[in-house]
MIDOSE-1310 file (N, C-alpha, C; in nm, 2 decimals, decimal comma, always signed):
residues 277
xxxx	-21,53/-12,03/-2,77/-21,54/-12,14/-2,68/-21,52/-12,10/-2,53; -21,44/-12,00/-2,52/-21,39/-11,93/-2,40/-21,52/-11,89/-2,32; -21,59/-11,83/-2,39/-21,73/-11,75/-2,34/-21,83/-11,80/-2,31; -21,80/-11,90/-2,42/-21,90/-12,00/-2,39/-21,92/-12,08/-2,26
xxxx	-21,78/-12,12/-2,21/-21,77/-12,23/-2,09/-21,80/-12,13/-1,96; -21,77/-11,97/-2,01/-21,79/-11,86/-1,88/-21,88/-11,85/-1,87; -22,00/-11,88/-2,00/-22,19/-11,84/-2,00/-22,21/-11,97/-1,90; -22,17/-12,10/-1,89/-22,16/-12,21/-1,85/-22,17/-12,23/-1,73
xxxx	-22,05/-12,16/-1,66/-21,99/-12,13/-1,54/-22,08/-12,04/-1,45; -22,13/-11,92/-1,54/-22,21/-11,85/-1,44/-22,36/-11,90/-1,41; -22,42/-11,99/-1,52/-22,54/-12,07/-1,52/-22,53/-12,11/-1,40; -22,41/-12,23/-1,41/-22,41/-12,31/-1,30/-22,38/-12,23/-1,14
xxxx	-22,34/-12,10/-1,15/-22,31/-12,05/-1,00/-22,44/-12,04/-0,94; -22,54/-11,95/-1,09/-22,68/-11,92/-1,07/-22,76/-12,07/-1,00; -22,73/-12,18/-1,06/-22,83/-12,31/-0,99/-22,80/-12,29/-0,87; -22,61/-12,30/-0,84/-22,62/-12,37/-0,71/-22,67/-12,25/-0,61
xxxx	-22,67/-12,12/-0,64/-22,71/-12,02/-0,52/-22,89/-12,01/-0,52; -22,97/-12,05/-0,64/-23,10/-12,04/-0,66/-23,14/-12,10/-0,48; -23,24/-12,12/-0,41/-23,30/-12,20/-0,27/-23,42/-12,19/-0,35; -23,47/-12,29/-0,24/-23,63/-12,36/-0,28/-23,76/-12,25/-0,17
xxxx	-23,78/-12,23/-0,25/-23,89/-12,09/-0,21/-23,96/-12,16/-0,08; -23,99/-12,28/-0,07/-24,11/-12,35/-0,03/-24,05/-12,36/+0,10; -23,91/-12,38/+0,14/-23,88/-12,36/+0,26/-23,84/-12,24/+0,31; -23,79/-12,16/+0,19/-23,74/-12,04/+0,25/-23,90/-11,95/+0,31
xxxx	-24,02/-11,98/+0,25/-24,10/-11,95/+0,34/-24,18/-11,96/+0,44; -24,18/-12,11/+0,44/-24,18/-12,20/+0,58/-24,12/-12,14/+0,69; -23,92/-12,12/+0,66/-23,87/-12,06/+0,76/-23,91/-11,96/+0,81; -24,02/-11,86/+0,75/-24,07/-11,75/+0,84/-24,10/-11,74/+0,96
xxxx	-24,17/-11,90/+0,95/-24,29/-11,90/+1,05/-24,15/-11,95/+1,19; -24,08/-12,01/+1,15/-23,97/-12,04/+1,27/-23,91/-11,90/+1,31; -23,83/-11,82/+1,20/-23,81/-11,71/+1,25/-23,86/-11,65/+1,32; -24,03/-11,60/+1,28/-24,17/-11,57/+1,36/-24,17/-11,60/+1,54
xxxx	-24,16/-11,79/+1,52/-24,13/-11,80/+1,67/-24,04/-11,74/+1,72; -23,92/-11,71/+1,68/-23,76/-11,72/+1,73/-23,75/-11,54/+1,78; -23,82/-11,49/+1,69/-23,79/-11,34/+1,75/-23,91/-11,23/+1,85; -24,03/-11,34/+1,83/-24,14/-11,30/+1,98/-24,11/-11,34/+2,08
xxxx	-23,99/-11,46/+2,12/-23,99/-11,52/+2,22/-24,10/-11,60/+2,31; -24,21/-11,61/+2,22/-24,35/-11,70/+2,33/-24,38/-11,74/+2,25; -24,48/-11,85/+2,32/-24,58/-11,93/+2,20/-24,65/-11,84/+2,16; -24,70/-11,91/+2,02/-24,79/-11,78/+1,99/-24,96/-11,90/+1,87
xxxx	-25,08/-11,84/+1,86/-25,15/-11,91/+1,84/-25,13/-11,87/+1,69; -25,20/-11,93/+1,58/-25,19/-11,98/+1,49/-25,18/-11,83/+1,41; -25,29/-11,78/+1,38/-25,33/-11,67/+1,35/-25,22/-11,54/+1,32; -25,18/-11,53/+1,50/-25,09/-11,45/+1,51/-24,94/-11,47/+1,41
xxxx	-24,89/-11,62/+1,48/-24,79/-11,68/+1,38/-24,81/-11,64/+1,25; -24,90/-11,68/+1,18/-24,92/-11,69/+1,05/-24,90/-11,55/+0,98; -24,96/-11,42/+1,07/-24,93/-11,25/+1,02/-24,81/-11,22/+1,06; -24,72/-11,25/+1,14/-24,56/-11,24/+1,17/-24,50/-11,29/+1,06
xxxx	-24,52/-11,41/+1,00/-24,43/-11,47/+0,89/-24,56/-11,39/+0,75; -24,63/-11,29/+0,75/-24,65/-11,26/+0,66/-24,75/-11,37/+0,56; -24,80/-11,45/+0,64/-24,89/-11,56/+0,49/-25,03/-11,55/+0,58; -25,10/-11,62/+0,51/-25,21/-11,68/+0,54/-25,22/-11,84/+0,66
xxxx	-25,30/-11,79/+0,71/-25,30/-11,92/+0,82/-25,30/-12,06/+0,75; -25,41/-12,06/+0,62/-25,40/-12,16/+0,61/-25,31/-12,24/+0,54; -25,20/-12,13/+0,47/-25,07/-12,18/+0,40/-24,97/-12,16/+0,53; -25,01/-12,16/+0,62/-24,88/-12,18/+0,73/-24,91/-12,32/+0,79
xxxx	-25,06/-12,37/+0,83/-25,10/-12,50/+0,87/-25,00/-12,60/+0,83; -24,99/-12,61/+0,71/-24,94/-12,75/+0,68/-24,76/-12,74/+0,70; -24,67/-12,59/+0,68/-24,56/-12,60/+0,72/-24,54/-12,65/+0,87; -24,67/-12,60/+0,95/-24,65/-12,63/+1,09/-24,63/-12,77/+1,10
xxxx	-24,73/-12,86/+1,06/-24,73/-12,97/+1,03/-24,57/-13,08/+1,02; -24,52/-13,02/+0,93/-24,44/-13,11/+0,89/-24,30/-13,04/+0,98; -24,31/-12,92/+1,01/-24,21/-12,89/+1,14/-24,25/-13,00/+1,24; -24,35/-12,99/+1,27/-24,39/-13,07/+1,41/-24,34/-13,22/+1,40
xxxx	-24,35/-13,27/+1,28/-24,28/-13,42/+1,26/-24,21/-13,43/+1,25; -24,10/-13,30/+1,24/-23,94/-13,32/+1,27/-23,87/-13,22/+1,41; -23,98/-13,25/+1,52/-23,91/-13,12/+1,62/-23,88/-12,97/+1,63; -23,92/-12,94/+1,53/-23,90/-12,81/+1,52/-23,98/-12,73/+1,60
xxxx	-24,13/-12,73/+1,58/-24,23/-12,67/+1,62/-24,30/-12,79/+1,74; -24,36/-12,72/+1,85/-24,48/-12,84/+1,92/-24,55/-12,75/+1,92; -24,70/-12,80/+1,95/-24,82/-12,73/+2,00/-24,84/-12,77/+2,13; -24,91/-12,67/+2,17/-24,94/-12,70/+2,34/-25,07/-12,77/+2,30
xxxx	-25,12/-12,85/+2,40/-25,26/-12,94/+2,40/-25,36/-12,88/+2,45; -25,35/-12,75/+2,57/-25,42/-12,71/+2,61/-25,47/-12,57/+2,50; -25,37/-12,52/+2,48/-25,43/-12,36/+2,43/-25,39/-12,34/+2,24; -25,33/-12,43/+2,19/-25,33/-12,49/+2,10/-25,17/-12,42/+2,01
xxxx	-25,11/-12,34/+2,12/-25,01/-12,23/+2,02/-24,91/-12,29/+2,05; -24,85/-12,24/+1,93/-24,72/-12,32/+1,84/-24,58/-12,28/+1,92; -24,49/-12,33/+1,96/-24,38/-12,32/+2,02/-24,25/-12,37/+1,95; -24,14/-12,34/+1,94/-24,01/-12,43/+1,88/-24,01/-12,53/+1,98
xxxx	-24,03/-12,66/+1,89/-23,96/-12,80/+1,99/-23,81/-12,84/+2,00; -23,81/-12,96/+2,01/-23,71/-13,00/+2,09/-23,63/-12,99/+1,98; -23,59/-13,05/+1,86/-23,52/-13,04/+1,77/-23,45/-12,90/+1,72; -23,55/-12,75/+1,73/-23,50/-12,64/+1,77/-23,42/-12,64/+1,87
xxxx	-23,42/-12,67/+2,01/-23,39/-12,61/+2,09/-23,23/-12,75/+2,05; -23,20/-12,82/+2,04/-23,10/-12,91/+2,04/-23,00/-12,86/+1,95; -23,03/-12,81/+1,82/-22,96/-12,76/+1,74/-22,90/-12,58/+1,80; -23,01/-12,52/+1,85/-22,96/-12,39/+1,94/-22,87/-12,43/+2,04
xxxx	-22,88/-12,51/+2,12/-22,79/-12,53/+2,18/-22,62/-12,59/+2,19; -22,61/-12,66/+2,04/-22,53/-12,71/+1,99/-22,46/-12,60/+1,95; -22,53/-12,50/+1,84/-22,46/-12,40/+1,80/-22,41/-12,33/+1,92; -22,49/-12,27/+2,05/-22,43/-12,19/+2,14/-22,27/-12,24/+2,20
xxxx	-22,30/-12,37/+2,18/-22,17/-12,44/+2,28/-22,04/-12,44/+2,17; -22,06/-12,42/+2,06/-21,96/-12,39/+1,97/-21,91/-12,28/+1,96; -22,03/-12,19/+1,93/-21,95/-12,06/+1,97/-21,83/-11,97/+2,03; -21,74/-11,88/+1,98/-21,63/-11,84/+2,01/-21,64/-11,68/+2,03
xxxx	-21,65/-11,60/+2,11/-21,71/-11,50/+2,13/-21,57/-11,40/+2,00; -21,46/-11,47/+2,03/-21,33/-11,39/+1,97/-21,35/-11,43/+1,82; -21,39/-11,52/+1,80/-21,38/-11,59/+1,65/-21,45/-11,54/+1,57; -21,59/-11,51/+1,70/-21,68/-11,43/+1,60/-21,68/-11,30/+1,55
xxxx	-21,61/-11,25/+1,68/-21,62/-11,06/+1,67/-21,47/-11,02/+1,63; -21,39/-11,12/+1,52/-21,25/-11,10/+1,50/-21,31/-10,99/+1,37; -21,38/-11,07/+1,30/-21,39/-11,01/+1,10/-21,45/-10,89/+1,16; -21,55/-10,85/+1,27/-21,65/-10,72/+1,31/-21,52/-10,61/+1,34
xxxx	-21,42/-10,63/+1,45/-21,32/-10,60/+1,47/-21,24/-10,50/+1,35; -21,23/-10,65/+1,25/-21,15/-10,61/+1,14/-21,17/-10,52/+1,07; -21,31/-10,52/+1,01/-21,39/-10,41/+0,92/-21,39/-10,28/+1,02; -21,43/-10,34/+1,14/-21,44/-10,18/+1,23/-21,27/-10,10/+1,17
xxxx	-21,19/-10,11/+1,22/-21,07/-10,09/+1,18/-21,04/-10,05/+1,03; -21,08/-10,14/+0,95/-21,08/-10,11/+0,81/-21,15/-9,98/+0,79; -21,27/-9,97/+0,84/-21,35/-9,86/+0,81/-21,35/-9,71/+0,86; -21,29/-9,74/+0,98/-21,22/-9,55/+1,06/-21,13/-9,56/+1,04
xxxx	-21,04/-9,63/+1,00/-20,89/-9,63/+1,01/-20,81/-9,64/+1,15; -20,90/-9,62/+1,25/-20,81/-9,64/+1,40/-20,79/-9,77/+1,42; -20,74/-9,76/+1,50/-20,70/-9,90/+1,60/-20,77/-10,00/+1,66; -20,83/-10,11/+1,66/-20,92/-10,15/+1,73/-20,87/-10,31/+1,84
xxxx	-20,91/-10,31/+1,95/-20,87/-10,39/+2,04/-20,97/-10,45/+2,06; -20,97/-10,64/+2,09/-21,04/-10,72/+2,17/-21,02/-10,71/+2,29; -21,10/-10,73/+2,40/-21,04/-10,78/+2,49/-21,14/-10,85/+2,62; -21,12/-10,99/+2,67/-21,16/-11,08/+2,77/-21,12/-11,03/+2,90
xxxx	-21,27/-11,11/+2,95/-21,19/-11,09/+3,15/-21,13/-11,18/+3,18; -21,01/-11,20/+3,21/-20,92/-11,34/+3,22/-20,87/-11,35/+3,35; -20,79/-11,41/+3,41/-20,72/-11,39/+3,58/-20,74/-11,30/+3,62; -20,69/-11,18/+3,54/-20,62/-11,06/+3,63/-20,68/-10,95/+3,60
xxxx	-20,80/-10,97/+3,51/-20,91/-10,91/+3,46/-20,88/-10,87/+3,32; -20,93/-10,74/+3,24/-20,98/-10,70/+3,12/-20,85/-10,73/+3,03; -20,84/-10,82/+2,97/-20,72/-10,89/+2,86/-20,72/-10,89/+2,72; -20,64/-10,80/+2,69/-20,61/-10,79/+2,56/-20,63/-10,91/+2,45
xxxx	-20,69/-10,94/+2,35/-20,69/-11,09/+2,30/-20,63/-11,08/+2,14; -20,67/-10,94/+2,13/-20,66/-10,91/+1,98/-20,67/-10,77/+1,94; -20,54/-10,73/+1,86/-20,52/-10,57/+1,85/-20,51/-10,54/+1,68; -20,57/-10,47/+1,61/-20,56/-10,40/+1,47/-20,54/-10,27/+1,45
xxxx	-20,43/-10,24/+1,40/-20,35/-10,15/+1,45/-20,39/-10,01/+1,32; -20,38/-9,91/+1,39/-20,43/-9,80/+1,30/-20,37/-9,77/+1,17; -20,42/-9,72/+1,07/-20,34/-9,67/+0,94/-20,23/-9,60/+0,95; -20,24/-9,51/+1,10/-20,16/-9,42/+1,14/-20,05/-9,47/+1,24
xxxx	-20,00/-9,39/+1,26/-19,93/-9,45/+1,40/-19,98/-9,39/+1,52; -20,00/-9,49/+1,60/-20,04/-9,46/+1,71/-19,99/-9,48/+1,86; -19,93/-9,40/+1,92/-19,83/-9,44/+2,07/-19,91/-9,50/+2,17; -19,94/-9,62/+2,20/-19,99/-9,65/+2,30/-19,89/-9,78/+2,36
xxxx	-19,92/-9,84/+2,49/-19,82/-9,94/+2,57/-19,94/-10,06/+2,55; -20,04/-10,04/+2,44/-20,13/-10,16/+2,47/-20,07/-10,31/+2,36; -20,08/-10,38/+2,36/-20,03/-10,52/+2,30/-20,12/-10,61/+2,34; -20,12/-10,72/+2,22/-20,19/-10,87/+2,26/-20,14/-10,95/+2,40
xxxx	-20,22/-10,96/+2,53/-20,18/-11,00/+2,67/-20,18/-10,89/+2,74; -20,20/-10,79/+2,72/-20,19/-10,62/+2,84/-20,31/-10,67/+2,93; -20,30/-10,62/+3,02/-20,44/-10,66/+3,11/-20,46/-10,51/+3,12; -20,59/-10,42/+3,15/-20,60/-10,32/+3,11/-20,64/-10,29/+3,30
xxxx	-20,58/-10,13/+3,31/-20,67/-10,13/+3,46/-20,81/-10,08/+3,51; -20,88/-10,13/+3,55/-21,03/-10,15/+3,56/-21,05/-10,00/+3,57; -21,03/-9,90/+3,68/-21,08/-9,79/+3,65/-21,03/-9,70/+3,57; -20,88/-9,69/+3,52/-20,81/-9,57/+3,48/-20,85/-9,61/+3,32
xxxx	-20,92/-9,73/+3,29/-20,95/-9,71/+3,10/-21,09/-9,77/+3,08; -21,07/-9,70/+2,98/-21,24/-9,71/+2,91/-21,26/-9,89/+2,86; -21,14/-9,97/+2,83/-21,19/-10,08/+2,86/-21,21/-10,16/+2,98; -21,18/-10,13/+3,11/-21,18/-10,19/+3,23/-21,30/-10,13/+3,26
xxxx	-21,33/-9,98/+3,23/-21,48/-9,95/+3,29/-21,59/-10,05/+3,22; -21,56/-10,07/+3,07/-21,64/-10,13/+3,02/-21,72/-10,23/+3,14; -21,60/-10,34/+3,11/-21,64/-10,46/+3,22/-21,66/-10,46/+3,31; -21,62/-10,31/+3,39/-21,68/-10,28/+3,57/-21,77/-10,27/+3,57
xxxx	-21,88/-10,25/+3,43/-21,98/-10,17/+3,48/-22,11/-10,30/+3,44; -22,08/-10,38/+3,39/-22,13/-10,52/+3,34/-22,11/-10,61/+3,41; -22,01/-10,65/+3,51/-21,95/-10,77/+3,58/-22,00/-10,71/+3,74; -22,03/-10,87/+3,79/-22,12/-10,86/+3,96/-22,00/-10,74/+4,02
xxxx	-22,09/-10,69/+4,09/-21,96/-10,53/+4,16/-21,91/-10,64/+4,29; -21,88/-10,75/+4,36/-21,80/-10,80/+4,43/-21,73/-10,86/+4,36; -21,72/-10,93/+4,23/-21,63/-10,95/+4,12/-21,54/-10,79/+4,13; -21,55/-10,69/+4,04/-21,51/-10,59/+4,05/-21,41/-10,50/+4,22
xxxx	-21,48/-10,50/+4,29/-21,41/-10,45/+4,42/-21,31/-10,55/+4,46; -21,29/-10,70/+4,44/-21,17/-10,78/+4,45/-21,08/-10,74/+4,34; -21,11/-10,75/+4,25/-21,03/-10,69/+4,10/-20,95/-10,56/+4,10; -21,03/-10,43/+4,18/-21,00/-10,29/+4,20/-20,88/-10,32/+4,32
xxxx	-20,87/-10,41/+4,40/-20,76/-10,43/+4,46/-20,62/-10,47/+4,41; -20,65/-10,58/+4,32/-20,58/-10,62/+4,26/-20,49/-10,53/+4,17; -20,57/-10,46/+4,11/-20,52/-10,37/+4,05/-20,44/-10,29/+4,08; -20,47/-10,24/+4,18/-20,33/-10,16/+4,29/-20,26/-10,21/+4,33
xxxx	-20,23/-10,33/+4,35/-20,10/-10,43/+4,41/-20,05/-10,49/+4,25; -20,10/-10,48/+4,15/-20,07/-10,56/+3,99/-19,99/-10,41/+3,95; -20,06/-10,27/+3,92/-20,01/-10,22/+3,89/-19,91/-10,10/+3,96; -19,95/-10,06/+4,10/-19,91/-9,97/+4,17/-19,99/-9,87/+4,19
xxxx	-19,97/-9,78/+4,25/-20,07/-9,60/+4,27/-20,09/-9,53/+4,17; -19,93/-9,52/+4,08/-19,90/-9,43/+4,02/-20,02/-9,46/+3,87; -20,04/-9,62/+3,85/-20,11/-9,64/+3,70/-20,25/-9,68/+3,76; -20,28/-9,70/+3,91/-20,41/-9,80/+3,92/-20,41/-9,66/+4,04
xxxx	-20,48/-9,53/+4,01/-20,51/-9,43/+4,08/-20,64/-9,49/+4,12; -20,62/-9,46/+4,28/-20,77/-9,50/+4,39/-20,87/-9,37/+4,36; -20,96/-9,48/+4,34/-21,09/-9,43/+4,29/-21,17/-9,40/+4,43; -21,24/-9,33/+4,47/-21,34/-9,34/+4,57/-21,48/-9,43/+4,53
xxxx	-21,56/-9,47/+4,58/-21,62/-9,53/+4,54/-21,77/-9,44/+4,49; -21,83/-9,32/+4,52/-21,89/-9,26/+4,47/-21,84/-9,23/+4,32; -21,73/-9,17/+4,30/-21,65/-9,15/+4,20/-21,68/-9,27/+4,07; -21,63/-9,36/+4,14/-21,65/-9,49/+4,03/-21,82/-9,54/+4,02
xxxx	-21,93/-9,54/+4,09/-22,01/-9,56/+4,04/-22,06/-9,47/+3,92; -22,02/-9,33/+3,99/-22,08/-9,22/+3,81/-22,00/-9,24/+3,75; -21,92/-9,31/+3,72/-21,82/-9,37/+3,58/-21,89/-9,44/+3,50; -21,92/-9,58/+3,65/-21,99/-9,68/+3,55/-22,17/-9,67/+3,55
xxxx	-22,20/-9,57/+3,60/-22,34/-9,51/+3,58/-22,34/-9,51/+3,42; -22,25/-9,39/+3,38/-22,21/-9,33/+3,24/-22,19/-9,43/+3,16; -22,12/-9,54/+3,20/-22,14/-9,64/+3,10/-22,24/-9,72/+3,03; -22,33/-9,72/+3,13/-22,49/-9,78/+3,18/-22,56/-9,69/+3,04
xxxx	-22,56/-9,60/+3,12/-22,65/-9,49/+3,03/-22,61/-9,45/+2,88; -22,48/-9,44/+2,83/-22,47/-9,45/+2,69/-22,46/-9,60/+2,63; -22,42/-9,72/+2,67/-22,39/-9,84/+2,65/-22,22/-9,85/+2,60; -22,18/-9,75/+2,67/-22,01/-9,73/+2,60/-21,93/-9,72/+2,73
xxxx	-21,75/-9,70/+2,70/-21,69/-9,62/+2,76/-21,63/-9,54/+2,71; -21,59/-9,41/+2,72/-21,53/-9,36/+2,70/-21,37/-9,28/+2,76; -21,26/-9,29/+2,71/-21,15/-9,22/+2,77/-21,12/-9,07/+2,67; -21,06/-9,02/+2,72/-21,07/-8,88/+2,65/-20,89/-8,83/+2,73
xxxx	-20,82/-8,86/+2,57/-20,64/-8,82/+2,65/-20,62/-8,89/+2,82; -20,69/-9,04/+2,85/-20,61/-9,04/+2,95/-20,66/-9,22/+2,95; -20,60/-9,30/+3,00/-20,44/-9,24/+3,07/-20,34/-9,18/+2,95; -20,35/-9,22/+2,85/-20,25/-9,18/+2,76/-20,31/-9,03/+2,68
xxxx	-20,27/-8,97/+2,67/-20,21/-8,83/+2,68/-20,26/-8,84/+2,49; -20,33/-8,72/+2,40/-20,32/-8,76/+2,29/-20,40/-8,90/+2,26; -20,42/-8,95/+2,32/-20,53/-9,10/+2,25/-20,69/-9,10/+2,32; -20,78/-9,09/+2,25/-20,94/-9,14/+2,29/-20,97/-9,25/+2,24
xxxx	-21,10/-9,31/+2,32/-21,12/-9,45/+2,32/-21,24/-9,41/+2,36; -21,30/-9,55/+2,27/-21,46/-9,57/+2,29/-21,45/-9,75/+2,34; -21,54/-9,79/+2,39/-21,50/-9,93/+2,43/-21,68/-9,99/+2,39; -21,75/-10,07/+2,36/-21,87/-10,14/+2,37/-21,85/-10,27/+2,40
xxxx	-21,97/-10,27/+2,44/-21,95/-10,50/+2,52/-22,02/-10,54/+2,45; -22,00/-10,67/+2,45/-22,09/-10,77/+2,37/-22,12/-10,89/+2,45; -22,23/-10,90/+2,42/-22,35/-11,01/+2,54/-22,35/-11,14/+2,48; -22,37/-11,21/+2,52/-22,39/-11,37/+2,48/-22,54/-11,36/+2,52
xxxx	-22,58/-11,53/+2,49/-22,74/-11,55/+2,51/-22,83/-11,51/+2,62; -22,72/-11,53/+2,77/-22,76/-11,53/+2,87/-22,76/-11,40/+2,97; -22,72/-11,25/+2,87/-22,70/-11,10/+2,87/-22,56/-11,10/+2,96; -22,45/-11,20/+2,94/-22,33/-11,13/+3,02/-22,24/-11,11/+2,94
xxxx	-22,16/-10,98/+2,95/-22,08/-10,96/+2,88/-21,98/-11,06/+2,86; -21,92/-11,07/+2,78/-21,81/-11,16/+2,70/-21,71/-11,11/+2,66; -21,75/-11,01/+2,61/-21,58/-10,95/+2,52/-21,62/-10,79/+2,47; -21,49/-10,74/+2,50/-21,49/-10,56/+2,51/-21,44/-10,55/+2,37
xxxx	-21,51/-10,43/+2,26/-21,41/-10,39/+2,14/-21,41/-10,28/+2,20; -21,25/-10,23/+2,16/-21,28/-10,06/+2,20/-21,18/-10,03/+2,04; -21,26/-9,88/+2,01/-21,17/-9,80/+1,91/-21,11/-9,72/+2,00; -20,96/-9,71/+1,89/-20,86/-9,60/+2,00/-20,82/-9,53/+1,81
xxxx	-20,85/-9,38/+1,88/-20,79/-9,30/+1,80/-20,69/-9,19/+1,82; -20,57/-9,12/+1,75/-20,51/-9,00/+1,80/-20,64/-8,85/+1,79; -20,65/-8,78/+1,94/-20,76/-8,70/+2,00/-20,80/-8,57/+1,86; -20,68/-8,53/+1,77/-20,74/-8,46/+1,69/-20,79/-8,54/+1,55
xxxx	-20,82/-8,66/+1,57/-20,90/-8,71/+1,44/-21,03/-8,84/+1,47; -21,05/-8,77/+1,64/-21,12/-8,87/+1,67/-21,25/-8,80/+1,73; -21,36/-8,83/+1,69/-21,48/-8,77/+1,73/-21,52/-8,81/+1,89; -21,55/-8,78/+1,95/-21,55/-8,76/+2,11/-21,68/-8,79/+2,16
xxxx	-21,78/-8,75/+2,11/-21,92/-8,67/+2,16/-21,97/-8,88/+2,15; -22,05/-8,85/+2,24/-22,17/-8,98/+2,27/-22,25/-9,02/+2,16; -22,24/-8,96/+2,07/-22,32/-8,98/+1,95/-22,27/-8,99/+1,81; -22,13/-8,90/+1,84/-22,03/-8,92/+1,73/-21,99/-9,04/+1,63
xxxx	-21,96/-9,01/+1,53/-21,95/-9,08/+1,37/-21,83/-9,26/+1,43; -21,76/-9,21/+1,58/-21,68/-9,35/+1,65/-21,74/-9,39/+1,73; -21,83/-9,35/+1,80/-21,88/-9,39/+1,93/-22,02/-9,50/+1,81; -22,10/-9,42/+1,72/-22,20/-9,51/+1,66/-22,10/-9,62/+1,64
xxxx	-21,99/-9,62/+1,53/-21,95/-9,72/+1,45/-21,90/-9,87/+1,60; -21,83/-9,81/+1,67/-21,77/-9,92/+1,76/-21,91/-9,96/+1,82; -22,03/-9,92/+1,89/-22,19/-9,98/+1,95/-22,20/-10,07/+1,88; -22,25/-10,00/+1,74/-22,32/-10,10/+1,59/-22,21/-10,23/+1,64
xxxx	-22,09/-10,23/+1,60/-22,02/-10,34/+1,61/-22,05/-10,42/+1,73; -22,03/-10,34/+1,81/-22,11/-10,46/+1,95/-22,19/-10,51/+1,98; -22,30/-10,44/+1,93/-22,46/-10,53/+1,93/-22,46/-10,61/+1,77; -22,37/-10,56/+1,66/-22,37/-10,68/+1,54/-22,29/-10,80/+1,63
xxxx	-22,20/-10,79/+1,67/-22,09/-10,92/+1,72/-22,21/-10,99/+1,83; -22,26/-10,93/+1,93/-22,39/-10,98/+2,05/-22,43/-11,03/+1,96; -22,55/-11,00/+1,85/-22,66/-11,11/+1,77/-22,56/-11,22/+1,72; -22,47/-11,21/+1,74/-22,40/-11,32/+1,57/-22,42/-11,41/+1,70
xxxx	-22,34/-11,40/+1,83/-22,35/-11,46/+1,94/-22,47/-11,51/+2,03; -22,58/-11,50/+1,94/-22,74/-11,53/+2,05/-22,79/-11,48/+2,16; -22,73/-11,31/+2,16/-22,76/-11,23/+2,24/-22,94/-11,18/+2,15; -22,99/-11,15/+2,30/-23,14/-11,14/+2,23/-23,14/-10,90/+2,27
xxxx	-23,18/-10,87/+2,21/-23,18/-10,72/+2,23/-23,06/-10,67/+2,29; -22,91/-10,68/+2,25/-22,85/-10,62/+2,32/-22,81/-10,50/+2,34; -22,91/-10,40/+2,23/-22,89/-10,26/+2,25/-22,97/-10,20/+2,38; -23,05/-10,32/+2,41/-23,15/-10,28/+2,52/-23,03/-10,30/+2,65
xxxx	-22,97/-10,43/+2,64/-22,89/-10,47/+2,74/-22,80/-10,37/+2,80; -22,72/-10,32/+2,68/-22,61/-10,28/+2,71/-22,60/-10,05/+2,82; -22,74/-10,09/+2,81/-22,77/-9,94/+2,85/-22,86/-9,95/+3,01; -22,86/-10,08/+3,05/-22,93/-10,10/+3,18/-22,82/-10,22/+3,26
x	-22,81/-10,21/+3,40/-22,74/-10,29/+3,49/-22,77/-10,46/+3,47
């Protein structure tokens, strides 16, 4: 009887996960629009979602009766309508940049075993939001609310090197009167542009034993819809178990995470973003 009600049980998991084919390939042709970014004419649509034109006609069709899709009058190509764009914008305005990139966070951490930090630009700039702490132990003075200092860490460069630079040069002051000489060391400003040049150019930051002595960090940003950074992950590892190199097994894992957390967030190419000004 036992087995019976479990052969039962899994039948019914199988119904409710089965979907109806007929939309799931409909949705292509939306997808189709959603990731060329332009209208596009029938034809083309129809080889992006993989069908035939004339089995995409009538999905267009019945998108167009519910908003989804318009056609232009003059050149005849298919566009997401209003009812697309209403529901995208509903979702964007919900969105939680922290909410989203908490579980990406967590698995990051889960999966190297280091340490991994959120962090927002808030008042006083780069702000800790959320910290997962290594398998190991690790000495660092960082905590949930640290504000990080813009040039002396690989998460302040992150955001220096993404955020308007008259944002930043008010902040780099700040920083010196918030923290002192001794932790907010004056940068020259040649100095600091090849910093955040290097940031530009790998889509990272990196710290290497400093400020803390014994600890490396990788930092990656994550972009919203409109390509501005939102929120910094950085991995912090102790320097003899932590790969270093621009290409390295921590530097990939923490990127991947930032351009996964960017898409979940309606960032459009943020691997492209994150490597240009």
């Amino acid at each position: 009887m036992d087995a019976l009600e479990g052969e039962v049980g899994e039948m019914g998991a199988e119904k409710e996960r089965r979907g109806i084919q007929s939309i799931e390939a409909g949705g292509q042709l939306l997808l189709a629009l959603g990731a060329h970014g332009r209208p596009m004419p029938l034809r083309e649509l129809a080889k992006a979602a993989d069908m035939a034109p004339g089995k995409a006609h009538p999905y267009l069709v019945s998108f167009a009766k519910l908003g989804l899709v318009t056609q232009e009058s003059l050149t005849g190509y298919y566009w997401l309508g209003p009812t697309a764009m209403q529901l995208g914008l509903v979702t964007l305005r919900m969105l939680n940049p922290v909410r989203e990139g908490t579980p990406f966070a967590e698995e990051l951490a889960r999966q190297t075993g280091h340490s991994v930090a959120m962090s927002v630009w808030g008042n006083q700039g780069p702000t800790i939001v959320f910290l997962f702490d290594a398998i190991y132990p690790l000495h660092t003075n960082i905590r949930t609310g640290t504000v990080m200092s813009l040039a002396g860490t690989a998460t302040g460069r992150l955001f220096a090197a993404y955020l308007p630079p008259k944002l930043i040069e008010e902040s780099l002051l700040e920083d010196e009167r918030r923290l002192g000489p001794d932790i907010a060391k004056p940068v020259d400003k040649d100095e600091l542009q090849s910093m955040l040049n290097e940031v530009r150019t790998h889509g990272l930051s990196r710290s290497v034993n400093n400020p803390t002595p014994g600890v490396c960090s990788f930092a990656a940003p994550v972009f919203d819809y409109s390509g501005n950074i939102v929120l910094g992950i950085t991995l912090m590892g102790r320097s003899r178990s932590f790969d270093t190199n621009w290409d390295g097994a921590q530097a990939t894992a923490v990127k991947e995470a930032g351009i996964a957390i960017s898409k979940r967030i309606g960032a459009q190419s943020p691997s492209a973003r994150s490597t240009r000004r």
